[in-house]
VEXFIMAR-877828 format. One line per 2 residues: their letters; for each residue x, y, z of N, C-alpha, C. Coordinates in nm, 3 decimals, padded with zeros to 5 digits, m for minus. Last residue first. Layout:
! VEXFIMAR-877828
A) X,Y,Z,X,Y,Z,X,Y,Z; ...
END
This chain:
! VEXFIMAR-877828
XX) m01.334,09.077,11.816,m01.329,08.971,11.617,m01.507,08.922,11.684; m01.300,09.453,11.801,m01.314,09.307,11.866,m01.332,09.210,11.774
XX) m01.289,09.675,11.656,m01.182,09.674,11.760,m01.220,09.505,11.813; m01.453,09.708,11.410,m01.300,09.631,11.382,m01.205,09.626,11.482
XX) m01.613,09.905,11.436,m01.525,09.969,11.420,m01.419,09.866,11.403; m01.813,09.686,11.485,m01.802,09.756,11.423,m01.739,09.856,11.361
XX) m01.758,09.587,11.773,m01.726,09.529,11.604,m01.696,09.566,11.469; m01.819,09.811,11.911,m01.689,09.774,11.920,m01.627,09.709,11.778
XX) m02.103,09.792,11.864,m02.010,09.936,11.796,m01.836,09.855,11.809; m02.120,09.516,12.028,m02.168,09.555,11.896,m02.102,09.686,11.816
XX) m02.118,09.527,12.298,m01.957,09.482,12.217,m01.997,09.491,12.049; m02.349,09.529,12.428,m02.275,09.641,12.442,m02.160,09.592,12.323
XX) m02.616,09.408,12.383,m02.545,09.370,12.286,m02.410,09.482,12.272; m02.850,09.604,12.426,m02.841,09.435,12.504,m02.665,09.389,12.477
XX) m02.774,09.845,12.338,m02.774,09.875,12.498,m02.759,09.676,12.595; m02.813,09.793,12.103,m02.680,09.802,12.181,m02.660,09.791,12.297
XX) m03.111,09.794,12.092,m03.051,09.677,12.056,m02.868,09.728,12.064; m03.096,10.086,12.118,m03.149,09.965,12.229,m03.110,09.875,12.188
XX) m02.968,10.147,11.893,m02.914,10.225,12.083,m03.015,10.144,12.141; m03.126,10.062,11.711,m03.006,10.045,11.732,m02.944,10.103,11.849
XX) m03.335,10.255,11.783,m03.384,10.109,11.777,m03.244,10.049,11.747; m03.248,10.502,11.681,m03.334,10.464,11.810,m03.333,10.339,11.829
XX) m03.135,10.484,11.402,m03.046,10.458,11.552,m03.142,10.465,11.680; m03.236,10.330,11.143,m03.345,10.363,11.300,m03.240,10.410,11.403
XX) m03.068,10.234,10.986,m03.132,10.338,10.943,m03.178,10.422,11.111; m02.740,10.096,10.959,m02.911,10.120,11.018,m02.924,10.262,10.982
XX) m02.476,10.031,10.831,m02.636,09.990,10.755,m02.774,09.994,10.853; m02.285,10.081,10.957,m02.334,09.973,10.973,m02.464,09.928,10.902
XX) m02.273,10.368,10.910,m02.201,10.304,10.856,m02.244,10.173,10.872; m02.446,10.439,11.153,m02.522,10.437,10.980,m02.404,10.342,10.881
XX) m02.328,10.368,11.392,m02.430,10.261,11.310,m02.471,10.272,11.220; m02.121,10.538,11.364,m02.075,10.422,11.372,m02.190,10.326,11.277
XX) m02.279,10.844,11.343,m02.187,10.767,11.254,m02.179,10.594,11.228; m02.426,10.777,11.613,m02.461,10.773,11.501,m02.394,10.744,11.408
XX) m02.136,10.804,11.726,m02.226,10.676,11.770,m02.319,10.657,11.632; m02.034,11.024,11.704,m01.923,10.899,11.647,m02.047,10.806,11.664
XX) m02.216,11.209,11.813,m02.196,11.215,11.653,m02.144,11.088,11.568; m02.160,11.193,12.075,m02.309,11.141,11.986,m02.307,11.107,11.793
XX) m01.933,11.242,12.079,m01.974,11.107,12.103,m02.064,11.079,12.070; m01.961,11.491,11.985,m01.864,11.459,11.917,m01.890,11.297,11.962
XX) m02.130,11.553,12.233,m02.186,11.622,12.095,m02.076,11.539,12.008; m01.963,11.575,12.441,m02.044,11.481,12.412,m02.103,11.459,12.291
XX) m01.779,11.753,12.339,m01.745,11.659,12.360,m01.848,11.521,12.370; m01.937,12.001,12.371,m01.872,11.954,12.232,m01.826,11.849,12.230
XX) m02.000,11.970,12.692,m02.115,11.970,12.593,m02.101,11.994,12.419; m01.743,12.036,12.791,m01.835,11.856,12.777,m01.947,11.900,12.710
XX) m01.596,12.246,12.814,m01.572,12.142,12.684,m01.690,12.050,12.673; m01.827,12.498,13.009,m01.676,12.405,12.934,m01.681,12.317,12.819
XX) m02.183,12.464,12.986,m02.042,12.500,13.046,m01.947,12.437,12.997; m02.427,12.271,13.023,m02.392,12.379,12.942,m02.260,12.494,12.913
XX) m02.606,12.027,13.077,m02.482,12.077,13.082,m02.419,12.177,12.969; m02.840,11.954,13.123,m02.833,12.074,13.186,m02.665,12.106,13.205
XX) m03.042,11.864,12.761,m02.905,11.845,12.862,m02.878,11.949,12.966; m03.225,11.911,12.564,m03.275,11.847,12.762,m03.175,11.883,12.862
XX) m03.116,11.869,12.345,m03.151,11.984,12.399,m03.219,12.019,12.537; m03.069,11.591,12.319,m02.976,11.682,12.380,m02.977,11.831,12.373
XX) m03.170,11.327,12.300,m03.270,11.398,12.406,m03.179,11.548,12.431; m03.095,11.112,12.102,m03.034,11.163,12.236,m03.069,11.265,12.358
XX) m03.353,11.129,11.970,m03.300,10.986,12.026,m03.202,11.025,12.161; m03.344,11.427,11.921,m03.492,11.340,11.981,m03.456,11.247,12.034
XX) m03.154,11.520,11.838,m03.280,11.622,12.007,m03.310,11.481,11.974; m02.980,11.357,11.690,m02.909,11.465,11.816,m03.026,11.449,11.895
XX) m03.140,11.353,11.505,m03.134,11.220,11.546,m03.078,11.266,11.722; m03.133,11.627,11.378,m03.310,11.529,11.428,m03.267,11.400,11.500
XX) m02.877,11.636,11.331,m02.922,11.692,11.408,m03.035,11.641,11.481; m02.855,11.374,11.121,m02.757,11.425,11.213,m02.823,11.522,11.367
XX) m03.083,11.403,10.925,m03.000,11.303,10.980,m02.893,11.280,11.088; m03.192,11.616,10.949,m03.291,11.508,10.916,m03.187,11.374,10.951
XX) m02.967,11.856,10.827,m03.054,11.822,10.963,m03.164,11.719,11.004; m02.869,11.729,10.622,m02.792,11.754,10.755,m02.857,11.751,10.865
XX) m03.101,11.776,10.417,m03.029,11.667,10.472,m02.997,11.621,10.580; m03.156,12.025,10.438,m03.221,12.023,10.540,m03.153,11.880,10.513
XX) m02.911,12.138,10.236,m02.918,12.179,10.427,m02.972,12.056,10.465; m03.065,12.052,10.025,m02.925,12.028,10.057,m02.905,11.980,10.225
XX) m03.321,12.177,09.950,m03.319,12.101,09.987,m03.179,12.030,10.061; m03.211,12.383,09.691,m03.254,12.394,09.824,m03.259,12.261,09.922
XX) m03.101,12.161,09.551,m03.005,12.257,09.587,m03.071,12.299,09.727; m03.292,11.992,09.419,m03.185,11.929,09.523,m03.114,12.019,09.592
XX) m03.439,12.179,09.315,m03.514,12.143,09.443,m03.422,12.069,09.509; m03.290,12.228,09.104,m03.290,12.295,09.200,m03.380,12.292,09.319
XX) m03.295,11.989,09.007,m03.148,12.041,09.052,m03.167,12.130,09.160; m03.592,12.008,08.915,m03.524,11.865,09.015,m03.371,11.923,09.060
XX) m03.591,12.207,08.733,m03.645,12.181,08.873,m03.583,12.079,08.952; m03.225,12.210,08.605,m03.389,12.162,08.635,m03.437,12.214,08.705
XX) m03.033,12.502,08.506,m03.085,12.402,08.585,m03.216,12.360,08.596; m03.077,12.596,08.258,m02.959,12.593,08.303,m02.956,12.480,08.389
XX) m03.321,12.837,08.230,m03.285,12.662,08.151,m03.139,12.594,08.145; m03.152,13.154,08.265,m03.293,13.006,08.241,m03.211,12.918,08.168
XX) m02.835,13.135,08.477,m02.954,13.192,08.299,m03.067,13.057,08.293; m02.826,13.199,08.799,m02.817,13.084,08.667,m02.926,13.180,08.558
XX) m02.929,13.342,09.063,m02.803,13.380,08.919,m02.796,13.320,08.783; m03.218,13.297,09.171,m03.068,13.280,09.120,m02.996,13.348,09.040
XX) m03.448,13.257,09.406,m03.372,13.361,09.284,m03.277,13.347,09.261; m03.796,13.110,09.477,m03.617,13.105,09.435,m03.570,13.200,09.346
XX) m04.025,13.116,09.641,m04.009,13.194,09.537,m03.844,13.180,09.532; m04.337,12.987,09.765,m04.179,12.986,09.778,m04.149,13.019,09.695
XX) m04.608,12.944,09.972,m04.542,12.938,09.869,m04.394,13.010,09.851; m04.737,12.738,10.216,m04.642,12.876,10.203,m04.597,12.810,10.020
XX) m04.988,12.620,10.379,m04.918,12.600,10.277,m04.870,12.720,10.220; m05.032,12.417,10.700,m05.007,12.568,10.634,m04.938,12.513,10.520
XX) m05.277,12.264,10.893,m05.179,12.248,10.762,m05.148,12.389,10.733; m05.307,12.143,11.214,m05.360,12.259,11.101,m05.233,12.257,11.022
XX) m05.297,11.943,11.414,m05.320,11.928,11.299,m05.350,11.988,11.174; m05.175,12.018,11.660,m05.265,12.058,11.625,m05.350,12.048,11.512
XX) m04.917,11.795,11.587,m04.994,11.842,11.751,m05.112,11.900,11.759; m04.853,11.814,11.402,m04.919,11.684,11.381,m04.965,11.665,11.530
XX) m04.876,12.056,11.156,m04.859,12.003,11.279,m04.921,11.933,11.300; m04.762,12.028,10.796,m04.895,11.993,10.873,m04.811,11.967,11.023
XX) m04.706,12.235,10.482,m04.649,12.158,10.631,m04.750,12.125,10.715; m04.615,12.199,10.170,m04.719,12.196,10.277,m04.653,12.157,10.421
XX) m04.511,12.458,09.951,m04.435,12.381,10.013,m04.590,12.390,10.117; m04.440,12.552,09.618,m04.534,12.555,09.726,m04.492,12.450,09.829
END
């Protein structure tokens, strides 16, 4: 069963959920297989969710040629850079960069 609540309208929906596998019972946990489903939405909770909201890049009105994989590949190295750095918040690390521009630089081991 899975709950979801909008937190714009505040009405909760609760969908139930039905998995079908291949595996012979008792093969995998619950817990395996709630890691299995669950996998994807990783990717998107960390990478993508960080993409629209901190970088705003479904806003973008550039939509043509290379620069909108290209930026997408700078957003990506940026995040990268600071999770490797041990933040969690990159909102709050892209401002505390924004004081402190030579910070990613360090971080990658290009400045002492």
């Amino acid at each position: 069963m899975r709950w979801r609540k909008d937190f714009t309208s505040g009405k909760l929906t609760i969908e139930h959920v039905y998995l079908i596998t291949s595996l012979p019972s008792g093969i995998a946990s619950g817990t395996q297989l709630a890691a299995w489903i669950r996998g994807p939405w990783k990717i998107q909770n960390l990478l993508h969710h960080v993409r629209d909201r901190t970088f705003r890049e479904d806003d973008s009105k550039i939509h043509v040629g290379r620069l909108p994989h290209v930026r997408a590949g700078l957003r990506n190295l940026a995040i990268s850079v600071h999770r490797q750095d041990g933040h969690i918040n990159i909102a709050a690390v892209l401002r505390e960069t924004a004081r402190h521009w030579n910070r990613p630089l360090t971080a990658l081991g290009l400045t002492g």
